[in-house]
C-alpha positions as CSV (number, residue, x, y, z in Angstrom):
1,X,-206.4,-1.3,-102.2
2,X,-206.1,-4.2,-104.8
3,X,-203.1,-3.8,-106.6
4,X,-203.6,-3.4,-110.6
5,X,-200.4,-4.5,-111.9
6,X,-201.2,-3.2,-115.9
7,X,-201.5,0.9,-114.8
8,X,-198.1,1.0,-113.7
9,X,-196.7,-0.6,-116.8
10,X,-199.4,1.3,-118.5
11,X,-197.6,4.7,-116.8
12,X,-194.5,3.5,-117.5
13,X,-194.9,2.6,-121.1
14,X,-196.4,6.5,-120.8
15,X,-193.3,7.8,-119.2
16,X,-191.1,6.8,-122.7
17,X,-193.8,7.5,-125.1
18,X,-193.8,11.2,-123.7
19,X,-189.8,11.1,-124.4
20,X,-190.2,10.1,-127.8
21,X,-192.8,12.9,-128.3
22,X,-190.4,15.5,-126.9
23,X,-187.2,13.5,-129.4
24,X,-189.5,13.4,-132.2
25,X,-191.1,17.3,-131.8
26,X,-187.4,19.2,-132.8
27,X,-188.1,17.1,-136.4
28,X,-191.9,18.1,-136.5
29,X,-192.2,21.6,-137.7
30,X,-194.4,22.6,-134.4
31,X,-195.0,26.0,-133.1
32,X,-194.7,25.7,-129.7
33,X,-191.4,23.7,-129.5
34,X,-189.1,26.6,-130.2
35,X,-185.8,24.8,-131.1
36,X,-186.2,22.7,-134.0
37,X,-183.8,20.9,-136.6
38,X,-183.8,23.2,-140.0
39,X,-185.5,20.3,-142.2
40,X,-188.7,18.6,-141.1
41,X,-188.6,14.9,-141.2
42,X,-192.0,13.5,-142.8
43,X,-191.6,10.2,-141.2
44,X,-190.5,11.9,-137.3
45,X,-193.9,14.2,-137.6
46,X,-196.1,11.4,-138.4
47,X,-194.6,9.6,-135.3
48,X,-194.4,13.4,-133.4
49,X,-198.7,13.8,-133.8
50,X,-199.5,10.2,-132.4
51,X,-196.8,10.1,-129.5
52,X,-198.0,13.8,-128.4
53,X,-201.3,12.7,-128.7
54,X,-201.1,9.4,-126.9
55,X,-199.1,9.9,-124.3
56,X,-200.6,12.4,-121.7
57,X,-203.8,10.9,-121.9
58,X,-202.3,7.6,-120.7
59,X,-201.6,9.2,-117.0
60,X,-205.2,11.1,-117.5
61,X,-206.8,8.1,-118.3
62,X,-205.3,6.2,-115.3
63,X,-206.0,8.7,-112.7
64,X,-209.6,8.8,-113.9
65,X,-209.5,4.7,-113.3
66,X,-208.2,5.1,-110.0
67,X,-210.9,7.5,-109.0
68,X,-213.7,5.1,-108.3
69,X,-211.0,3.2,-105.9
70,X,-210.6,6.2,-103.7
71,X,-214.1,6.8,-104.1
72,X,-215.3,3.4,-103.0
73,X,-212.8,3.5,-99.9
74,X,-213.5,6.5,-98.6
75,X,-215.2,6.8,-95.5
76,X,-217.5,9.0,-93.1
77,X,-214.5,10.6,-91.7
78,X,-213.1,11.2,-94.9
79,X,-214.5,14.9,-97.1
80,X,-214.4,15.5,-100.3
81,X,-212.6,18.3,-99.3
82,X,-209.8,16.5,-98.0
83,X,-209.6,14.5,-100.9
84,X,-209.1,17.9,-103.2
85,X,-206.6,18.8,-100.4
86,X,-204.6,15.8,-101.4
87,X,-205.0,16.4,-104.9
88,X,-203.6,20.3,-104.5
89,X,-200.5,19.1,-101.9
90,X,-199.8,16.4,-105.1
91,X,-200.5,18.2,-108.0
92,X,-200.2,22.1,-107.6
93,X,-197.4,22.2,-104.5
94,X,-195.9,19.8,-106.9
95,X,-196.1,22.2,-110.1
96,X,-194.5,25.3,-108.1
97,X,-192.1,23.3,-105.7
98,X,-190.6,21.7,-109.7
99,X,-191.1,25.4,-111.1
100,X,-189.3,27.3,-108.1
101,X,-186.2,25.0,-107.9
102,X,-185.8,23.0,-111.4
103,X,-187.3,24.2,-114.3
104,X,-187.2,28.3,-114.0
105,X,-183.4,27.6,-112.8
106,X,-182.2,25.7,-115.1
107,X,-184.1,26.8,-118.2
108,X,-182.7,30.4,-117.5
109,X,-179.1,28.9,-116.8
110,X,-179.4,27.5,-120.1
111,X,-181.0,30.2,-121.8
112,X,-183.7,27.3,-123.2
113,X,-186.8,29.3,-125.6
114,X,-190.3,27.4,-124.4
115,X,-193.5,28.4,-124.3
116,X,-194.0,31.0,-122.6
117,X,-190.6,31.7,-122.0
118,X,-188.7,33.8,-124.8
119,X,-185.2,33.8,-125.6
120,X,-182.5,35.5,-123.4
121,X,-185.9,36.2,-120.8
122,X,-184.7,37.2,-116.9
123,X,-184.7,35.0,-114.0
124,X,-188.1,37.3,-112.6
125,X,-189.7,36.8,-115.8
126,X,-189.6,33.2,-115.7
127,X,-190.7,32.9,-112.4
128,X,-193.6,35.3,-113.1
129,X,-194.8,33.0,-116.1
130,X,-194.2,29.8,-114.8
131,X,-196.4,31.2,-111.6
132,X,-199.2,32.1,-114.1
133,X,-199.0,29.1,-115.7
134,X,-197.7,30.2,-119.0
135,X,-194.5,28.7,-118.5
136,X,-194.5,25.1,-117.4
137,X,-192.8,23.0,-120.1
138,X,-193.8,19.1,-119.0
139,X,-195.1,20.6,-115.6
140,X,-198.0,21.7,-117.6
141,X,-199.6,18.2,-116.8
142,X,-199.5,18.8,-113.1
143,X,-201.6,21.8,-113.6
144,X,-204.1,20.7,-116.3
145,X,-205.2,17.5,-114.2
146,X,-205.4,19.6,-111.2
147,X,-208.4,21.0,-112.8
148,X,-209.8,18.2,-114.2
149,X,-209.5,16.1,-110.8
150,X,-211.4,18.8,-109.4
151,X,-213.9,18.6,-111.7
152,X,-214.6,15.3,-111.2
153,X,-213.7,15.4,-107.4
154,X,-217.3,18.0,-107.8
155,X,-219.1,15.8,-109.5
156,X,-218.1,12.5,-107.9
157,X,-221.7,11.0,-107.6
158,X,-221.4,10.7,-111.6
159,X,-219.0,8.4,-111.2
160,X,-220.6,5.6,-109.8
161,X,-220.8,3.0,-111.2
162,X,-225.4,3.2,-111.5
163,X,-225.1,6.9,-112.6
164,X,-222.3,6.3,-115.3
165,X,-224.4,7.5,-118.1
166,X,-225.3,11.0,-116.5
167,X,-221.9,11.1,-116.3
168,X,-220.9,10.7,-120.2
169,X,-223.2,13.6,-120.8
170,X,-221.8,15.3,-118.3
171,X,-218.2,14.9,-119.8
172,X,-219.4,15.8,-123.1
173,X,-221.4,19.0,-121.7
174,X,-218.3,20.4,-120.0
175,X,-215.9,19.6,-123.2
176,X,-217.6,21.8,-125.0
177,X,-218.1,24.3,-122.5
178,X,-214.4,24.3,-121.8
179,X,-213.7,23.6,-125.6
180,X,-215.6,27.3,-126.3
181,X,-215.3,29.1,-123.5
182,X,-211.7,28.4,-121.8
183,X,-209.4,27.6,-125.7
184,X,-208.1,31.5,-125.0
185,X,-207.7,31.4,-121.4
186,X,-203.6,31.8,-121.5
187,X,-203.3,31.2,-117.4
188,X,-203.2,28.3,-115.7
189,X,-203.3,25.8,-118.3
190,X,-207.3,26.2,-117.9
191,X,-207.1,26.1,-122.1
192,X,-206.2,22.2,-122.1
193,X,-208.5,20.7,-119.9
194,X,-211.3,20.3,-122.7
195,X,-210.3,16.8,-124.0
196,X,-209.3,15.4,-121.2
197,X,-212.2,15.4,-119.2
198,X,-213.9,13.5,-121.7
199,X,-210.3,10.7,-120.8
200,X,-210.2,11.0,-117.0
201,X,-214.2,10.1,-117.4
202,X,-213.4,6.8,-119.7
203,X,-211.0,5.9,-116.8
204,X,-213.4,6.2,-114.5
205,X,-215.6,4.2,-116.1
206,X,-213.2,1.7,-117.7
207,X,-212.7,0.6,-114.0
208,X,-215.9,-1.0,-113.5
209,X,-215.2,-3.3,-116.9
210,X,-211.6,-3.9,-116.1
211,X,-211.7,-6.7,-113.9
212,X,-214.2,-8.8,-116.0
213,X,-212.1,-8.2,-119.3
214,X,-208.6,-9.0,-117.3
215,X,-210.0,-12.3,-115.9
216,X,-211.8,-13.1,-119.3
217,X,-210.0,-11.6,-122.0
218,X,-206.9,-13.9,-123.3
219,X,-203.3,-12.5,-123.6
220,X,-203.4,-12.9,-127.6
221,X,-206.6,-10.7,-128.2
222,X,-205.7,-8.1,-125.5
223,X,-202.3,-8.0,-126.8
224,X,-202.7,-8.6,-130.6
225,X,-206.3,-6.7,-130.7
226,X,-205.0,-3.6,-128.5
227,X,-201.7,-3.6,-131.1
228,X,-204.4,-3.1,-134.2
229,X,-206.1,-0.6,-132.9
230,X,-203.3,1.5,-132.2
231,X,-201.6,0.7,-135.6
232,X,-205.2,1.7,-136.6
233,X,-204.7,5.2,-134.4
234,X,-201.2,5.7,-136.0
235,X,-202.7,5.6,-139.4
236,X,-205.2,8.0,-138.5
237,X,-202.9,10.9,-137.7
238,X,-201.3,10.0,-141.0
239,X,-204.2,9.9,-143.3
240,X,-206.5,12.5,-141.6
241,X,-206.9,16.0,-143.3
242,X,-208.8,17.3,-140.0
243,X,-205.8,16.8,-137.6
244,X,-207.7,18.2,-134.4
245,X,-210.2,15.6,-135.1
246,X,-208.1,12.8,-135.4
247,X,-206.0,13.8,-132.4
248,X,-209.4,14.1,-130.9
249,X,-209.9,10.4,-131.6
250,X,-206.8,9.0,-130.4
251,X,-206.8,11.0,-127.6
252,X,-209.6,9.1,-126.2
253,X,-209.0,5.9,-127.5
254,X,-205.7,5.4,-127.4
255,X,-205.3,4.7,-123.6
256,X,-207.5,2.2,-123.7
257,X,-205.5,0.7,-125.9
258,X,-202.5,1.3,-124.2
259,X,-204.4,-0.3,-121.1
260,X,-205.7,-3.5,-122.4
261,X,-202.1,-3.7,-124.0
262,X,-200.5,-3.7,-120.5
263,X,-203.4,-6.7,-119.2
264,X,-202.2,-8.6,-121.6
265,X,-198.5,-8.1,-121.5
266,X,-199.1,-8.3,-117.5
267,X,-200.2,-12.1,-118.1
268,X,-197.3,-12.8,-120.0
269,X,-194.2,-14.6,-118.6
270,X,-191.9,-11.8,-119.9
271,X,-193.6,-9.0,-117.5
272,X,-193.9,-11.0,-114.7
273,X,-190.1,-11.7,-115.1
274,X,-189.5,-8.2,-115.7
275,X,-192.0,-7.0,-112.8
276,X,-189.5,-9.1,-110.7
277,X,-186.3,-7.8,-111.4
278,X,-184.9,-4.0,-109.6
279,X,-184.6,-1.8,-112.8
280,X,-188.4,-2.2,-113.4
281,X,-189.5,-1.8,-110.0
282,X,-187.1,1.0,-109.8
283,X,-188.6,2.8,-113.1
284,X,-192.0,1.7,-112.1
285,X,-191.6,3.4,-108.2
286,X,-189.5,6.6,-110.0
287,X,-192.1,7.1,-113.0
288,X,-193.2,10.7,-111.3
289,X,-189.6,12.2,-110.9
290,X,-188.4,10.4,-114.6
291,X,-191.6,12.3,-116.0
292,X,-190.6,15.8,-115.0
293,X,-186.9,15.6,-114.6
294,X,-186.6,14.6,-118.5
295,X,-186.4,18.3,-118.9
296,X,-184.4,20.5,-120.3
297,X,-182.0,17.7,-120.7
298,X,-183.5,16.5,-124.3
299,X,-182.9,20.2,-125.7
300,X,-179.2,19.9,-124.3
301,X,-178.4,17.2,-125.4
302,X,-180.1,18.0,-129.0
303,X,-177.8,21.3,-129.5
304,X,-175.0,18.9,-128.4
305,X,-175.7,16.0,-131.3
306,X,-177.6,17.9,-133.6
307,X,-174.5,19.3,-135.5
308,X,-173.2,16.2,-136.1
309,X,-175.5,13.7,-136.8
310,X,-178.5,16.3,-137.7
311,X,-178.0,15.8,-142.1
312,X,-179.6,12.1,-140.7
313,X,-182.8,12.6,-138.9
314,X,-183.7,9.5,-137.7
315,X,-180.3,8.3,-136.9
316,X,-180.4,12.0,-134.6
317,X,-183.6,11.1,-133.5
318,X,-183.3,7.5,-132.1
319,X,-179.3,8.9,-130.5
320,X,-181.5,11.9,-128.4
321,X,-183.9,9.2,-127.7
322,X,-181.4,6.9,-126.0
323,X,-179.1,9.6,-124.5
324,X,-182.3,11.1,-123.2
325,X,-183.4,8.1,-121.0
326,X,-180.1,7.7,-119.6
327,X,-179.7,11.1,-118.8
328,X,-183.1,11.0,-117.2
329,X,-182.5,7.6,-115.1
330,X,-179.1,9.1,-114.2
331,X,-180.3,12.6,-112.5
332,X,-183.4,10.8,-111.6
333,X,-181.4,7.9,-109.3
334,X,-179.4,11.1,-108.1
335,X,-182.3,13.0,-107.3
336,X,-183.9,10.2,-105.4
337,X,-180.3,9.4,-103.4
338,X,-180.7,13.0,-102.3
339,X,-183.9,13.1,-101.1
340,X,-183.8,9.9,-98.9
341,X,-180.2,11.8,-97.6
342,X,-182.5,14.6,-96.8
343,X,-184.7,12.6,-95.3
344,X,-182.3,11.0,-93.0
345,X,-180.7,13.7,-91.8
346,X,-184.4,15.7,-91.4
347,X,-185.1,12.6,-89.1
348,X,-181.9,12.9,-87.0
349,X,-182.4,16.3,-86.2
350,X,-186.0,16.0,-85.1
351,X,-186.1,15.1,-81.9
């Protein structure tokens, strides 16, 4: 497969804007994060709407443009079927492997309020809501493009590259359908897949353009023109009276943004340097595990600073940022140390 340098620092660049959404959501009045600082911060909620509605797209997006790859290489003795096999081992074993052992565990140890988790609720209960997809905190991801992979996965003829325009109406047929008929449906995260069907198309599609934009496109307009129009996204969310609309917007073009940003910054001597040294390729490799394992540490670490530096919001802000990435590289390097342990000693005892 050839190697597109630009989606893994597109992933990664994902990876910390999903942090700052989580930093920035305690300061943004919103309903569904349950611990929040007593005073909104005008500034923090401006920022809180375009990182929430940036940055899960990003990894929509990039699985969509890494469909047509799979597509395109797969074989006679290779289904469909087993290709949604994958895509269930990856994404769903995934969701209730991170549910069973990390996130019901420790959210209960920790008596953390989420969605779909109330104060003080039991062990059984958390495990009976995170198992009915109710209560998944970041893992909701896992489960929503599940779905949407499947989708697609159905409809994969649509995403070649001479039946692309069936496929827009496609996406836009099944937005609304699951816009209208699946906003209620509480289990299984079926409710969020509207939108980004619409994204993981524009991957798809993006794919066949990408190469002939990288090879033509210089680094100062991919870099510089991608920059305005996400400057242009941020001031969207601000200015916009119809905020579903506007997240609506940057929702779908905001990856592509965020995409022709990383071409750009992937020609650039700076990347390449960085591409070359072990923390990137570390973060890079560990982008899954740093993506789930972010949680709960940002809430624990928010009751921990909060009282002290919470009568400056920013300041607060930008410390839980910080303390949240290094908490996150620390378990994550931990985690990963373990595993290959595990690993080792699996392989020993095989015969």
């Amino acid at each position: 497969m050839k190697k597109y340098d630009y989606i893994d620092l597109m992933k990664t660049i994902g990876m910390f804007l999903v942090i700052a959404a989580h930093c920035t959501l305690f300061f943004s009045g919103n309903q569904f994060w349950l611990i929040r600082a007593e005073q909104e911060n005008a500034v923090l909620r401006w920022l809180s709407g375009f990182f929430v509605a940036a940055s899960v797209p990003i990894f929509v997006f990039s699985a969509g443009f890494l469909m047509p790859i799979s597509l395109l290489k797969r074989n006679s003795d290779i289904s469909i079927l087993s290709l949604i096999e994958k895509k269930a081992v990856r994404l769903l074993v995934s969701y209730y492997i991170y549910g069973a052992l990390w996130l019901v565990p420790t959210y209960t140890l920790f008596d953390i309020p989420s969605y779909g988790r109330a104060e003080s609720a039991s062990l059984l209960n958390g495990y009976i809501e995170m198992a009915l997809g109710r209560f998944s905190d970041v893992a909701w991801f896992l489960m929503m493009l599940f779905w949407v992979t499947l989708i697609w996965l159905l409809l994969y003829r649509l995403l070649m590259r001479d039946r692309l325009i069936y496929g827009a109406a496609a996406a836009f047929v099944l937005y609304l359908a699951a816009h209208f008929l699946l906003n209620q449906a509480d289990l299984f995260k079926l409710s969020q897949i509207d939108v980004y069907i619409i994204v993981f198309y524009l991957g798809a599609a993006f794919f066949y353009m990408s190469d002939k934009i990288n090879e033509h496109a210089s680094p100062g307009l991919l870099i510089f023109g991608s920059l305005a129009g996400i400057a242009g996204c941020l001031c969207l969310i601000q200015l916009s009276n119809r905020y579903y609309l506007s997240e609506l917007v940057v929702k779908t073009v905001s990856p592509v943004l965020f995409m022709t940003l990383s071409m750009g910054l992937c020609k650039t001597d700076i990347i390449r340097y960085l591409e070359s040294t072990a923390i990137y390729k570390w973060l890079r490799n560990n982008s899954f595990y740093l993506y789930l394992l972010q949680m709960p540490g940002v809430y624990i670490i928010f009751r921990l600073i909060h009282p002290f530096l919470g009568s400056n919001a920013l300041l607060c802000c930008i410390m839980l940022f910080i303390l949240t990435v290094l908490s996150d590289i620390l378990l994550t390097f931990a985690f990963t140390r373990l595993r290959l342990l595990f690993s080792k000693v699996a392989r020993e005892l095989v015969p």
